[in-house]
C-alpha positions in Angstrom: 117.4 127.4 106.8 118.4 123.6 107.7 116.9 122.5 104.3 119.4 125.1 102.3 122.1 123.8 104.8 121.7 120.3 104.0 121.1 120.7 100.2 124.4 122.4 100.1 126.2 119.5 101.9 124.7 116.7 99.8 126.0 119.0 96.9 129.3 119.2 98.3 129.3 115.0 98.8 128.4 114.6 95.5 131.3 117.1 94.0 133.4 114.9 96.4 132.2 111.9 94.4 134.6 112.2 92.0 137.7 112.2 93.7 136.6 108.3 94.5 137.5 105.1 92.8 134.3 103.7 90.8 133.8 100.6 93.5 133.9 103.5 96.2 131.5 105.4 94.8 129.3 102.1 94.7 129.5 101.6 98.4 129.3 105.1 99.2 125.7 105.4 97.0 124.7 102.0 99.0 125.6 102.5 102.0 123.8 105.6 102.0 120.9 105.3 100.5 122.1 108.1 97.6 120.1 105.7 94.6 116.7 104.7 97.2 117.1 102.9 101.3 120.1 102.1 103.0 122.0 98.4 102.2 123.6 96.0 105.0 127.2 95.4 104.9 126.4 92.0 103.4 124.0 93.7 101.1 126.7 95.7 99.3 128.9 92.9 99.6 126.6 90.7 97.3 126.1 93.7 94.8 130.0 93.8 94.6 130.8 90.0 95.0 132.7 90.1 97.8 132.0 89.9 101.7 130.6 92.3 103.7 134.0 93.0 105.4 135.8 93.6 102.2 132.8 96.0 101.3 133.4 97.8 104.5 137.3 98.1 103.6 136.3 99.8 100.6 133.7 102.0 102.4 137.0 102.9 104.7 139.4 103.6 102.1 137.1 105.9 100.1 135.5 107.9 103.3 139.5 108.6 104.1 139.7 109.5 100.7 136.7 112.5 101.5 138.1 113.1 104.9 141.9 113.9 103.5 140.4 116.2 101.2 137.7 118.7 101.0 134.5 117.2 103.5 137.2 117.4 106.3 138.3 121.2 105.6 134.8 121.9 105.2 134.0 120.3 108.9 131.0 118.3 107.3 130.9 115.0 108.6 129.1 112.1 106.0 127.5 110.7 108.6 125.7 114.0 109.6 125.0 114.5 106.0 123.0 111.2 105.4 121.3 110.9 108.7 
C-alpha cells in the first residue's frame, strides 16, 4: 500500500513539473535525484554556472512555486516524497 502511495506522489511532482521555469525544473531533478543520485548545492551550481547559493535561490523560488499550488493542497510535502 506504501508503494501505490508513493508512486502516486512522484506522479503528482512530476504533473507539478510543469508549472516550473525550465532552470527550476533542472534543480528540482538534481537536487533530487529524479535523472540518477542526489547533487550538492555546488554540484548543481556548476551544472547551471552559477554558485551554489544562487542554485539554492532557484531551488526556493520553484519549491514555492509547488507549495502555492497543487503539492500544498494536496498536503504532500517534496521532501517526504524524495526521501
Amino acid at each position: 500500500m506504501q508503494i501505490d502511495e508513493t508512486l502516486y506522489q512522484r506522479q503528482i511532482v512530476h504533473q507539478m513539473m510543469s508549472l516550473l521555469r525550465p532552470r527550476e525544473v533542472v534543480v528540482m531533478s538534481l537536487r533530487h535525484g529524479f535523472d540518477g543520485g542526489e547533487h550538492t548545492w555546488k554540484e548543481i551550481g556548476s551544472e547551471l554556472g552559477v554558485s551554489g547559493t544562487r542554485a539554492y535561490q532557484i531551488y526556493e523560488r520553484g519549491r514555492r512555486r509547488l507549495y502555492c499550488n497543487r503539492l500544498e493542497k494536496a498536503g504532500i510535502a517534496i521532501e517526504d516524497v524524495f526521501t
